[in-house]
NURO-990157 format. One line per 3 residues: their letters; for each residue x, y, z of N, C-alpha, C. Coordinates in Angstrom, 3 decimals. Layout:
<atoms>
a) X,Y,Z,X,Y,Z,X,Y,Z; ...;
</atoms>
This chain:
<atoms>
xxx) -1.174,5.208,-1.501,-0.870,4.721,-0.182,-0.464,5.859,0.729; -0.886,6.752,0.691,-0.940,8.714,1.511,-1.605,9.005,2.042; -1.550,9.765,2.938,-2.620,10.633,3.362,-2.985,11.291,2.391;
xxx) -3.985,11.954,1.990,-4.058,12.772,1.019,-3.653,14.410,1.405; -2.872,14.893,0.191,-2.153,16.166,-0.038,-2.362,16.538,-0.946; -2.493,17.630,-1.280,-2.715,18.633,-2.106,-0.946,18.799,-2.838;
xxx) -1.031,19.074,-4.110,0.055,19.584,-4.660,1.002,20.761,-3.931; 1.475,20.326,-2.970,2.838,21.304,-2.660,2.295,21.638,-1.288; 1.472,20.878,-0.950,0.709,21.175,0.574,1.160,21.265,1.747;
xxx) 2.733,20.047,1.627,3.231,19.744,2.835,2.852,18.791,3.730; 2.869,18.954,4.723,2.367,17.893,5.887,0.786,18.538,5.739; 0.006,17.174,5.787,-1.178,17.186,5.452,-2.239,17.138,6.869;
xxx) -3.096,18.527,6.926,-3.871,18.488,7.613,-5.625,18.309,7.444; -6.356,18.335,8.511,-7.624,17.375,8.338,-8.196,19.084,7.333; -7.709,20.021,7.363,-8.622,21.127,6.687,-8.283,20.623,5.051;
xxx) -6.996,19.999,4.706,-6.537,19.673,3.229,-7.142,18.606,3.204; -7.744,17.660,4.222,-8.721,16.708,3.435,-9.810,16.346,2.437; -10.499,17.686,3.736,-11.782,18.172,3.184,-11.882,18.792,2.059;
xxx) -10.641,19.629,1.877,-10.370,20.423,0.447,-10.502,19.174,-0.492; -9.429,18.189,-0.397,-8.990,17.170,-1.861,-10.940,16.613,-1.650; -11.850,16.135,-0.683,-12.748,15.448,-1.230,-13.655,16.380,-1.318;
xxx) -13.631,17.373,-1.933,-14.717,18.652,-2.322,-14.505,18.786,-3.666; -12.894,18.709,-4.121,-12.635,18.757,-5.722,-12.974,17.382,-6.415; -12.716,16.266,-5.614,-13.046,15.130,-6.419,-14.200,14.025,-5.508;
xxx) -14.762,14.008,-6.687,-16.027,13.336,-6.102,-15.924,11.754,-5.741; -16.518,11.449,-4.890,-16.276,10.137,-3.878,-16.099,8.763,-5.374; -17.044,8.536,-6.128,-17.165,8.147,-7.002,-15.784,7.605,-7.566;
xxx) -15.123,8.855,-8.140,-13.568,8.891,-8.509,-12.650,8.570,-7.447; -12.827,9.069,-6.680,-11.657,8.278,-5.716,-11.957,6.655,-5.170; -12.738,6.195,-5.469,-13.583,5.221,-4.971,-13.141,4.086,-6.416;
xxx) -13.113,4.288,-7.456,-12.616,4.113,-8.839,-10.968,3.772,-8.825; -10.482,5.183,-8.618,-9.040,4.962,-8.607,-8.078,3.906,-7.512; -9.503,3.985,-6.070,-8.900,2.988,-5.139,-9.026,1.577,-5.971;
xxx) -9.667,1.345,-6.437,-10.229,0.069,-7.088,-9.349,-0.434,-8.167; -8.875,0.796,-9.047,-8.929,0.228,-10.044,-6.717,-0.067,-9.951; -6.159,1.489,-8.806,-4.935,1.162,-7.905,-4.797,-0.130,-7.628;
xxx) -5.670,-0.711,-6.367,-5.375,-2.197,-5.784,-5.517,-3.248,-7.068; -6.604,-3.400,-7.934,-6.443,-3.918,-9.238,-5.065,-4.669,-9.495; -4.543,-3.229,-9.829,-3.542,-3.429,-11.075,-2.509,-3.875,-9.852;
xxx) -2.061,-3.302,-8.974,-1.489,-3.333,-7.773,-1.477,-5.284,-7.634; -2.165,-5.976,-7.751,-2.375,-7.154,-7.477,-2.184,-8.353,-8.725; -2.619,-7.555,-9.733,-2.243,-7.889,-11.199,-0.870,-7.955,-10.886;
xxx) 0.176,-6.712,-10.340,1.309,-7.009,-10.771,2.352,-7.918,-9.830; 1.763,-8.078,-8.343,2.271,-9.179,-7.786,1.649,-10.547,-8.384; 0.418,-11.097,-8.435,0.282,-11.784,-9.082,0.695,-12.516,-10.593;
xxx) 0.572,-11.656,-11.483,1.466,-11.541,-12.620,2.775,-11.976,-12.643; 3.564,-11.074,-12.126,4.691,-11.006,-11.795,5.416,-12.233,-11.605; 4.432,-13.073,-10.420,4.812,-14.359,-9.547,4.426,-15.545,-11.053;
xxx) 3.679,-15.587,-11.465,3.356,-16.594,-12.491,4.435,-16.523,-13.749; 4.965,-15.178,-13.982,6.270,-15.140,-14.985,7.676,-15.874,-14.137; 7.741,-15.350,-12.996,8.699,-15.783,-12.553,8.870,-17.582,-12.696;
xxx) 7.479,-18.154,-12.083,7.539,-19.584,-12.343,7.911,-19.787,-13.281; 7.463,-19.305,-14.757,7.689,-20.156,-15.921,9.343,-19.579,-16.146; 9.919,-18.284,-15.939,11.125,-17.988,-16.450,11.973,-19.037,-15.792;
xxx) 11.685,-18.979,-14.377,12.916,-19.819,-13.219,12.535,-20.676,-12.624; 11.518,-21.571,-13.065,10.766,-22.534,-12.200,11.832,-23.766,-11.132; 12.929,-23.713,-11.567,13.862,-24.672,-10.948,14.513,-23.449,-9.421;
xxx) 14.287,-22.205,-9.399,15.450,-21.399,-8.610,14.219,-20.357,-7.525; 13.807,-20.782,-6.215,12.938,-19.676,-5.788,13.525,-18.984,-5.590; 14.645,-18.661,-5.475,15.179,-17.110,-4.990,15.014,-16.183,-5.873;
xxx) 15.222,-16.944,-7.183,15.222,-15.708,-8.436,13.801,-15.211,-8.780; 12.919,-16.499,-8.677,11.694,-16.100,-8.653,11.420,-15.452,-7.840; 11.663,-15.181,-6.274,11.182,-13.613,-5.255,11.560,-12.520,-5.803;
xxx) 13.271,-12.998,-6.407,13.837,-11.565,-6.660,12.955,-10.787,-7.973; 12.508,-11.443,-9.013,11.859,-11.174,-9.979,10.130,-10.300,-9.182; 9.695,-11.215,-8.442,8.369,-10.789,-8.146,8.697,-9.718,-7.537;
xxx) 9.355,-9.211,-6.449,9.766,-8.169,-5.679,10.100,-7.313,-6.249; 10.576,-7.328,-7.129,11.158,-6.238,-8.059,10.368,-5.795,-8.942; 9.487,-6.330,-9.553,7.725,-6.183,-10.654,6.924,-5.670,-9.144;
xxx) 6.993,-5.510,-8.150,6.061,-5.018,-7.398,6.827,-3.771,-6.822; 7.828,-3.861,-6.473,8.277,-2.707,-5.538,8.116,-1.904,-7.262; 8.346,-1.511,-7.766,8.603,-0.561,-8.772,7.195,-0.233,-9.187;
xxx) 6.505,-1.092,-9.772,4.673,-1.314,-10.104,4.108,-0.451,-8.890; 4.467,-0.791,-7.433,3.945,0.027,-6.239,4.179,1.429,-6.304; 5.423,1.691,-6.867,5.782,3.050,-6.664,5.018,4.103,-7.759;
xxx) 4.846,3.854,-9.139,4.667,4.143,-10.369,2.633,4.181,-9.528; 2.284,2.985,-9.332,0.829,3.480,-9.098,0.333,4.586,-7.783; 1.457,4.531,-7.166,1.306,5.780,-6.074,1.707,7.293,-6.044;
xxx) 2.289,7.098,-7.338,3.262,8.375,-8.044,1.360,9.417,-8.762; 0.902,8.161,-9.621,-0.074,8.016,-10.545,-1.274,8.378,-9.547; -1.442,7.794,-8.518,-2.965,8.094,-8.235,-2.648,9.081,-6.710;
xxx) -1.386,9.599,-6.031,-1.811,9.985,-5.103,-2.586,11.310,-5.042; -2.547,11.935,-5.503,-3.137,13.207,-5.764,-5.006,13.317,-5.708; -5.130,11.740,-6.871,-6.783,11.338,-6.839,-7.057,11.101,-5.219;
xxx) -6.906,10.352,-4.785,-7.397,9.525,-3.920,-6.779,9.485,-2.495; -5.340,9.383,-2.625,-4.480,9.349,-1.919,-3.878,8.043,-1.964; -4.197,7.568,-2.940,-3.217,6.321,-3.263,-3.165,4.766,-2.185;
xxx) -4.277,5.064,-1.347,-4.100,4.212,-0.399,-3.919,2.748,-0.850; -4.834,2.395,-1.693,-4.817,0.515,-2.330,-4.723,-0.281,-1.073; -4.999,-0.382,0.429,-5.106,-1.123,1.533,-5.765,-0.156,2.704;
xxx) -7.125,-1.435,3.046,-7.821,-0.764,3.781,-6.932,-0.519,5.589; -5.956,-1.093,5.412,-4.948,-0.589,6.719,-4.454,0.709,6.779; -4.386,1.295,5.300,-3.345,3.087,5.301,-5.125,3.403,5.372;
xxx) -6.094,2.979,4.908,-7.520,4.072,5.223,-7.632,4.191,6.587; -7.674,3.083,7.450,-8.289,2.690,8.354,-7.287,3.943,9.432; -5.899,3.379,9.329,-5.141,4.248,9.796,-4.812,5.838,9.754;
xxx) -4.707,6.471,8.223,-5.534,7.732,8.281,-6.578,8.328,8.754; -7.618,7.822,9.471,-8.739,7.960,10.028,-8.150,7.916,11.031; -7.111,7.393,11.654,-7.300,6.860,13.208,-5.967,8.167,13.769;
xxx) -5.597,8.331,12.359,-4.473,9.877,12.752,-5.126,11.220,12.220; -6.148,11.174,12.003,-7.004,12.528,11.906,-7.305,12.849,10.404; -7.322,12.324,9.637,-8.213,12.638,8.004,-9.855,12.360,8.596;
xxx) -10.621,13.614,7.802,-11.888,13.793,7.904,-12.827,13.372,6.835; -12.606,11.686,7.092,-13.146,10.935,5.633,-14.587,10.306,6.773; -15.981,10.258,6.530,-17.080,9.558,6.954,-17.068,8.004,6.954;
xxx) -17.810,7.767,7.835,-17.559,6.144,8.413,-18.259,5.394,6.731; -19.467,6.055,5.960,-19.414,6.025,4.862,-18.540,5.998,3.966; -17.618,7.047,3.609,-16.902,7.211,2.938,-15.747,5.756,3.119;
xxx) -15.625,5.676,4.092,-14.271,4.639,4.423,-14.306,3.728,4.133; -15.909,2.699,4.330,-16.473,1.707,3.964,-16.500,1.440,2.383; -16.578,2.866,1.427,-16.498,2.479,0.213,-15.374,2.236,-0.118;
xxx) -14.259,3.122,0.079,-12.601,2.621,-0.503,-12.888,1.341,0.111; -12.862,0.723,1.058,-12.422,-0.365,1.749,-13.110,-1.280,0.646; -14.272,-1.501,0.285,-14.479,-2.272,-0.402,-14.512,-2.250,-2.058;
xxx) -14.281,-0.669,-2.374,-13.348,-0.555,-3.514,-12.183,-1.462,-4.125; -11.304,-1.136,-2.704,-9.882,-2.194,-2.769,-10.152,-3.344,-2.368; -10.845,-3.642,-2.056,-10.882,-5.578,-1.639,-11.795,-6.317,-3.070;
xxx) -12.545,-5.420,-3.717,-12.955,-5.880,-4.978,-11.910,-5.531,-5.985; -10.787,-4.176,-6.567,-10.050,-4.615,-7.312,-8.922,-5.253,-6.746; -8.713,-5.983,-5.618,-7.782,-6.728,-5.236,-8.396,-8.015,-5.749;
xxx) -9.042,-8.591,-6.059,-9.715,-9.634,-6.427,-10.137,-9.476,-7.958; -10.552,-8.365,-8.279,-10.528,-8.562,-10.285,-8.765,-8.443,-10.429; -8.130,-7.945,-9.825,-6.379,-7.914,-10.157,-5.759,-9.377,-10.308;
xxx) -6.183,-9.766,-9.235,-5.701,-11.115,-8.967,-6.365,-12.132,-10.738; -7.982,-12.251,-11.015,-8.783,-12.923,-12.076,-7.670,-12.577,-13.101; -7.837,-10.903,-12.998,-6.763,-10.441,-14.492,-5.260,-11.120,-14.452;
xxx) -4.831,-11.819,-13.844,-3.360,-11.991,-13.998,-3.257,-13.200,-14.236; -4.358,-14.004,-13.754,-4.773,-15.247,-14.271,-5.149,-15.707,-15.507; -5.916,-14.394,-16.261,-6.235,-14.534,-17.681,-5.381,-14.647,-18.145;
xxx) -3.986,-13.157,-17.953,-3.145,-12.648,-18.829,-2.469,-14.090,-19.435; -1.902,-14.655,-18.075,-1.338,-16.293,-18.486,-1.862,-17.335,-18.600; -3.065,-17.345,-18.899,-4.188,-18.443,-19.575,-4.086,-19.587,-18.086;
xxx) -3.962,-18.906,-17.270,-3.963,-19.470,-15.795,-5.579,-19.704,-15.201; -5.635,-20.684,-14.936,-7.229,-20.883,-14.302,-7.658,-20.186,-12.806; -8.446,-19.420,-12.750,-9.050,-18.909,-11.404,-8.871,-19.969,-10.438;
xxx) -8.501,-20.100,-9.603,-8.563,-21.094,-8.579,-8.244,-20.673,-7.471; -9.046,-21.290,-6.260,-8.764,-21.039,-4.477,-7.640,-21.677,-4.440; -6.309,-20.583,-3.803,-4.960,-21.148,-3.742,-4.942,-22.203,-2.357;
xxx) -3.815,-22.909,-2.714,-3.837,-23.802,-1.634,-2.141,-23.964,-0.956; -2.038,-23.245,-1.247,-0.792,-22.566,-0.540,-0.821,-21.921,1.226; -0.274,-22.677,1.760,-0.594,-22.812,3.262,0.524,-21.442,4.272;
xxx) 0.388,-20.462,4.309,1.134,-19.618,4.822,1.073,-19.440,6.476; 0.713,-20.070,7.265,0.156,-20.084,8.248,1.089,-20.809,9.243; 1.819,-19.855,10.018,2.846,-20.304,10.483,3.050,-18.792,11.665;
xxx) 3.316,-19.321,12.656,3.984,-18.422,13.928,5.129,-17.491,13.372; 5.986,-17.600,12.736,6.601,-16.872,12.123,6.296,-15.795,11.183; 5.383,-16.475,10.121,4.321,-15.337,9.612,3.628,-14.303,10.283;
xxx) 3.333,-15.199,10.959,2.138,-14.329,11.644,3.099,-12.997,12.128; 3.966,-13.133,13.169,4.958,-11.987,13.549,5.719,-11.330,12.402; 5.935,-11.876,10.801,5.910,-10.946,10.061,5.189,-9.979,9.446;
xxx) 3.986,-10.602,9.289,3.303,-9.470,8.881,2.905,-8.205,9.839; 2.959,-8.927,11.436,2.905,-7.957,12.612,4.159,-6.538,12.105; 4.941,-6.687,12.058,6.503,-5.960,11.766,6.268,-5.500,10.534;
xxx) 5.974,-5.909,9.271,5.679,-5.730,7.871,4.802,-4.399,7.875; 3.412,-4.615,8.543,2.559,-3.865,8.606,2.829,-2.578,9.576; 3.483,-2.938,10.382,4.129,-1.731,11.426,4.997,-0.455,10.538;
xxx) 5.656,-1.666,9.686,6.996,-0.464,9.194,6.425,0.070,8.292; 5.331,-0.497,7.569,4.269,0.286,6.156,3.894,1.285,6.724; 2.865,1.090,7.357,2.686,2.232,8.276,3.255,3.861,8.881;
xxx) 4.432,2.889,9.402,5.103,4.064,10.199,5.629,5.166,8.910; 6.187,4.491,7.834,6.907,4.985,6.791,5.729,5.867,6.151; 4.965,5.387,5.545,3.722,6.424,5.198,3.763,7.940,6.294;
xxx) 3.290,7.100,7.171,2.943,8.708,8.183,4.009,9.433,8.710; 5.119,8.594,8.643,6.227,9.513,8.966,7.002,10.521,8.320; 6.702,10.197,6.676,7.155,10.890,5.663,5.968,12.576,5.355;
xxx) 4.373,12.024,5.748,3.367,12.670,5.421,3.722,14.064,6.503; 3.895,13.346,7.764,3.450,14.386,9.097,4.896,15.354,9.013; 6.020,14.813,8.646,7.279,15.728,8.209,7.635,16.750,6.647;
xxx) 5.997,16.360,6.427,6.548,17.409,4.948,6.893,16.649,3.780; 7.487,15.864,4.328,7.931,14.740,2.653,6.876,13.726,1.941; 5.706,14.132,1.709,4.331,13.180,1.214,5.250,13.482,-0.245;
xxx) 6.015,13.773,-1.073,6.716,13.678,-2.520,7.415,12.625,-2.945; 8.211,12.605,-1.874,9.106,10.925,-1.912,7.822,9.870,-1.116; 6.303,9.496,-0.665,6.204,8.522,-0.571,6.106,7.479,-1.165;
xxx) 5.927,7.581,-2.741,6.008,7.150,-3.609,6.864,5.733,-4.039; 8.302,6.684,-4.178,9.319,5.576,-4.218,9.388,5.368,-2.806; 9.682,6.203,-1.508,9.804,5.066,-0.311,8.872,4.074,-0.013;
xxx) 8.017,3.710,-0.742,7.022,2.765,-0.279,7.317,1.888,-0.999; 7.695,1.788,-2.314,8.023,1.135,-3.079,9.345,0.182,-2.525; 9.862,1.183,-2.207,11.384,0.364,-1.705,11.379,-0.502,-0.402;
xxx) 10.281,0.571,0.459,10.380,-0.502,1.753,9.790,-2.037,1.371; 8.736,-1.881,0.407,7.759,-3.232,0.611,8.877,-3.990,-0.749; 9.743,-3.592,-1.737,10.844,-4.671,-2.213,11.599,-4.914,-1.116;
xxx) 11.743,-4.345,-0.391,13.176,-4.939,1.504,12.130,-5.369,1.833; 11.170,-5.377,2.442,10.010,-6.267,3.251,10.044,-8.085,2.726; 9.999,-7.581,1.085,10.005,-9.101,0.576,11.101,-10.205,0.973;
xxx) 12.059,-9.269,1.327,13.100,-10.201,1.831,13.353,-9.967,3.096; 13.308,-9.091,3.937,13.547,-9.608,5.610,12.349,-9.809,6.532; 11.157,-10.438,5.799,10.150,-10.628,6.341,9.961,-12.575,5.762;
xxx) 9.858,-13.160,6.424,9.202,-14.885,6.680,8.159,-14.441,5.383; 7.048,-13.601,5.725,5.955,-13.756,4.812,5.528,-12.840,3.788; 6.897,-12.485,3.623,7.359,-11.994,2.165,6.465,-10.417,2.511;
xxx) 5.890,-10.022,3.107,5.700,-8.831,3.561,3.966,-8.348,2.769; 3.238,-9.250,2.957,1.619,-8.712,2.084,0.874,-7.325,2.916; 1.115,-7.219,3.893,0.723,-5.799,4.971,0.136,-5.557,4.233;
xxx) -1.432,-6.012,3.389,-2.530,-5.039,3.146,-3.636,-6.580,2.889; -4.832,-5.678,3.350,-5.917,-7.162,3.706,-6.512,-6.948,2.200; -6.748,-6.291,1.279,-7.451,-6.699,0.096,-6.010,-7.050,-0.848;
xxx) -5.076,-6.896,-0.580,-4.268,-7.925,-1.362,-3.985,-9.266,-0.689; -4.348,-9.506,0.073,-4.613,-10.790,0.907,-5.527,-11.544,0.287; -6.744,-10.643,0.404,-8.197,-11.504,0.179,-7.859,-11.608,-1.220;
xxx) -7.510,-10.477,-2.078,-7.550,-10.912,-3.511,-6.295,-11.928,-4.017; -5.241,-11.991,-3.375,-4.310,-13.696,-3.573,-4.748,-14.950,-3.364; -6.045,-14.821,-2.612,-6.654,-16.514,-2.152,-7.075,-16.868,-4.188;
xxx) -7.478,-15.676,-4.516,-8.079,-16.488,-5.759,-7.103,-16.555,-7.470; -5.744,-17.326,-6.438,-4.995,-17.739,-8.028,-4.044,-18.313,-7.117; -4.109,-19.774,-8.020,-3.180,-21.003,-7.494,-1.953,-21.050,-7.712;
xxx) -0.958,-19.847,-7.591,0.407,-19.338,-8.289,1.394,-19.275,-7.214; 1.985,-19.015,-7.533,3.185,-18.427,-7.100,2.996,-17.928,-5.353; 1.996,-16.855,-6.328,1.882,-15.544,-4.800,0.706,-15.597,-4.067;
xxx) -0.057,-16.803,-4.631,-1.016,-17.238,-3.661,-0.953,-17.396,-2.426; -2.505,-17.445,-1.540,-2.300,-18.002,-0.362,-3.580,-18.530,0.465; -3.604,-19.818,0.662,-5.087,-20.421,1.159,-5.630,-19.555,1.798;
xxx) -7.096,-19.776,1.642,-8.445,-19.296,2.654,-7.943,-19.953,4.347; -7.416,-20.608,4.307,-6.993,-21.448,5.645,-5.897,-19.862,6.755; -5.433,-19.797,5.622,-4.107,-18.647,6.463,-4.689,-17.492,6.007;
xxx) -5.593,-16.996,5.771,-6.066,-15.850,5.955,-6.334,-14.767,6.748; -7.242,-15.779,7.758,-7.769,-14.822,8.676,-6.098,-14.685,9.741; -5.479,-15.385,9.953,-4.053,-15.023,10.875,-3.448,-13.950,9.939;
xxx) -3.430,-13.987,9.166,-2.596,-12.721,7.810,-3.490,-11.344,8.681; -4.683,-11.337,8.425,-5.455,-9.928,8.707,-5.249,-9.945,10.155; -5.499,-10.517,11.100,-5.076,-10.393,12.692,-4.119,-9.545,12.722;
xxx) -2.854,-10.375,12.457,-1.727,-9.566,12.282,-1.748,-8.436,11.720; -1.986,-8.467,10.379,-1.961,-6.746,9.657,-2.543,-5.864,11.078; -3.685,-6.126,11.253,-4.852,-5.519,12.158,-3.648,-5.076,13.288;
xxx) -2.881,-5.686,13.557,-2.238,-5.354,14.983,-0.823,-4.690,15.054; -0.430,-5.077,13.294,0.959,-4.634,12.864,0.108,-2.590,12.438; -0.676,-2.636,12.569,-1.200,-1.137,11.907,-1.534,-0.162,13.330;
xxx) -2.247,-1.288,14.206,-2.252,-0.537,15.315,-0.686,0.161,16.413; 0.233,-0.429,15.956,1.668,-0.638,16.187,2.335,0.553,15.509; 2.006,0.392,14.152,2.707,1.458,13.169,1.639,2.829,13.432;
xxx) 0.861,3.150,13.903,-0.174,3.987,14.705,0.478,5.002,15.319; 0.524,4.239,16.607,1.127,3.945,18.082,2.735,4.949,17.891; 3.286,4.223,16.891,4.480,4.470,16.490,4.638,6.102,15.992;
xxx) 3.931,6.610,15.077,3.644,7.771,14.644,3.441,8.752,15.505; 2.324,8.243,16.080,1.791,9.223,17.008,2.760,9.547,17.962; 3.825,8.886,18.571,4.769,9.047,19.434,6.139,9.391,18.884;
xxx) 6.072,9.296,17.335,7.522,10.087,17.058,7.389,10.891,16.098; 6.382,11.377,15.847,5.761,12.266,14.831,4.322,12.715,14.996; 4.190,13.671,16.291,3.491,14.282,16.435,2.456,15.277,15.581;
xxx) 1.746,15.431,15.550,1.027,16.646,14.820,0.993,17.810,15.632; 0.947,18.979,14.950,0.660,20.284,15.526,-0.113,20.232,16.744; -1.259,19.364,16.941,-2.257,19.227,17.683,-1.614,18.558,18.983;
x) -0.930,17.816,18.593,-1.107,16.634,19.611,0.137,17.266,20.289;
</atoms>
């Protein structure tokens, strides 16, 4: 979930882009995005289906359980793949790296993007197996004015936190700070804080916990879409680049 950096690089510029996708071939990073959002989705998903059966009488304990199997799971797979890929697992940190100066092709972008929206969706199947849980279109209705302005805010602060840590030198700690913001997201956000569209698309398909209908979908991505342009916006005006 990074810009991509080189080992000890610092604040990451568009010449260290080109470097990281010259050593590793599109293929592999294209893999690791996939196989990141995957597991990434496995473990909110997962996560949410243990919680039911441990605490099925108590939702609080069940968030606190899921939030806590994800904020930590988030951090550990961004620790793990940023170096490959840049750890993105949501086509909002691609989309947005592009839109703050990484020198990735309108090609190139299109493949992570649908890298992560396909293992956001085998993540989701796999977590369903793990608990002999049936594949199913969730019907869990998230679609609410309130949502909607959380994920606006959710997706803003993902954002800002990524690039604010990258453009100051600290891409080392994004790791655990990402981890930590999106366990606090789960709780001062209405919609529990999903700020990424292939873990969106890949929750429609498991009737759990952390599901969420095809119905509230497309308002989920609006929002992301506008909470990213925000967390952008945000960067660019308090964390300048050399350039700008």
């Amino acid at each position: 979930m990074t810009p991509d950096v080189l080992p000890g690089s610092g604040q990451p510029h568009a010449h260290q882009d080109v470097r990281i996708e010259h050593v590793v071939p599109l293929w592999r990073r294209a893999a690791a995005e996939a196989l990141g959002t995957g597991l990434l989705v496995a473990i909110v998903v997962g996560s949410g289906i243990a919680a039911q059966k441990l605490s099925p009488n108590d939702t609080g304990l069940m968030l606190l359980e899921n939030s806590l199997a994800t904020a930590l799971g988030l951090a550990v797979l961004i620790a793990m793949f940023q170096q490959l890929s840049g750890a993105h697992f949501n086509p909002i940190v691609t989309l947005a790296d592009h839109a703050l100066g990484a020198r990735r092709s309108i090609a190139e972008i299109g493949v992570y993007i649908v890298a992560q929206i396909a293992g956001g969706i085998g993540g989701a199947v796999l977590a369903n197996a793990m608990f002999a849980v049936p594949t199913r279109i969730s019907t869990t209705d998230r679609a609410t004015t309130g949502h909607f302005l959380a994920e606006v805010v959710a997706t803003a602060g993902l954002v800002l936190v990524i690039f604010a840590l990258a453009r100051s030198g600290r891409a080392s700690v994004v790791a655990p700070a990402v981890g930590a913001y999106i366990g606090a997201a789960y709780w001062f956000t209405s919609s529990t804080s999903f700020a990424n569209p292939a873990v969106t698309i890949g929750r429609i398909f498991t009737d759990t916990f952390a599901g969420i209908a095809p119905t509230s979908t497309l308002p989920f991505l609006g929002a992301q879409i506008i909470g990213a342009a925000i967390g952008v916006a945000l960067t660019l005006l308090l964390f300048p680049s050399q350039k700008d």
